[in-house]
N, C-alpha and C positions, 0 to 999 in steps of 0.2 A: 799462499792465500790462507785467512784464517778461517776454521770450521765458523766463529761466528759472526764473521763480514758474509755469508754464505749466502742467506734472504737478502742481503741488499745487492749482491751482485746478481741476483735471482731477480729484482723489482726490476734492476737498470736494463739487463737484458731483454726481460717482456714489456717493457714502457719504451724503450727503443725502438724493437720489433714494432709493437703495436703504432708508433708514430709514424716507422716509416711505412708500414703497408696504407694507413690511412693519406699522406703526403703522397704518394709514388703509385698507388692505384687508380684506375680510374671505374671500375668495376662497382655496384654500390654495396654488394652483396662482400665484397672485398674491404670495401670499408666499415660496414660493418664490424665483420671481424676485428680489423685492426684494432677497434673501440674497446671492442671488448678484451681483447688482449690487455690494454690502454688500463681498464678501468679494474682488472685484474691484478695490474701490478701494483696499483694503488692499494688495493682491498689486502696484499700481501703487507704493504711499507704500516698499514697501521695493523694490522697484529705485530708486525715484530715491535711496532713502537710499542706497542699497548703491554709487552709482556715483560716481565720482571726478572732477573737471575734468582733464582732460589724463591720465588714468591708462589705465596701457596693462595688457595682462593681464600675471598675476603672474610672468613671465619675464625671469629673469637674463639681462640687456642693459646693454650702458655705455652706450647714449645714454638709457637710460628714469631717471628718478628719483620718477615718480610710480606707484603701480601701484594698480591696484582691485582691491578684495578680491571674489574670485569665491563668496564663501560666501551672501552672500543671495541673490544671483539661484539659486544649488544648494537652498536652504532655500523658493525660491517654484516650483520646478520642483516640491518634493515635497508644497508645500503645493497645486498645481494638483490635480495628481494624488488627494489625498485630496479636495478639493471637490470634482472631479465624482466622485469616489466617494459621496459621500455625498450630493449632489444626487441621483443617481440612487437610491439607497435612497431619498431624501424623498419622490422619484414616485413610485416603487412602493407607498409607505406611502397614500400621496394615491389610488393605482388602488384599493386594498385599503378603503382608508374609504368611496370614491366607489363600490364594487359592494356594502359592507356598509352605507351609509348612503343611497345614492340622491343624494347630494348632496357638493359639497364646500366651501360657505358653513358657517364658522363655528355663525355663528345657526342655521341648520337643522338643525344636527349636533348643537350645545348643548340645542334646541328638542327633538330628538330623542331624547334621551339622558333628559332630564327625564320624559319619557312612559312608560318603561320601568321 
């Protein structure tokens, strides 16, 4: 295996993970996680896209001729920021079902809901 296929076998293996704890859980606190495992591997697949062999940042220099474009790692700095925004909404939603439901399975919730 090559040191530089490294991250992408690194994205397949947490975008995996993360699919199948969200597919195979039934937990919501579980699913969660998965997501963000999920949205992790992504935030990895575009640094390595966004980064250049030998490229230096985008600063006018006579010795550079390679330079890396600094816009995706700016576009995962914003993307960080709205996941854990919104992970954190998913918990609170999850605290809210789990004091209105007693439970945070799925099936108990579904189970639950049919009763009423």
């Amino acid at each position: 295996m090559s040191v530089g296929l490294l991250n992408y076998w690194a994205v397949i293996f947490l975008m995996m993970t993360g699919f199948y704890i969200v597919m195979s859980s039934r937990n919501l606190i579980k699913k969660m996680v998965g997501l963000s495992l999920f949205q992790t591997s992504v935030f990895i697949l575009y640094i390595t896209l966004g980064k250049v062999s030998d490229g230096t940042a985008p600063i006018l220099a006579a010795a550079s001729t390679a330079y890396s474009n600094p816009l995706p790692h700016v576009l995962i700095l914003t993307a960080i920021v709205v996941g854990v925004a919104t992970t954190a909404l998913g918990m609170a939603l999850i605290i809210r079902i789990q004091e209105s439901y007693g439970t945070i399975e799925e099936d108990d919730i579904q189970s639950l809901d049919r009763e009423h």
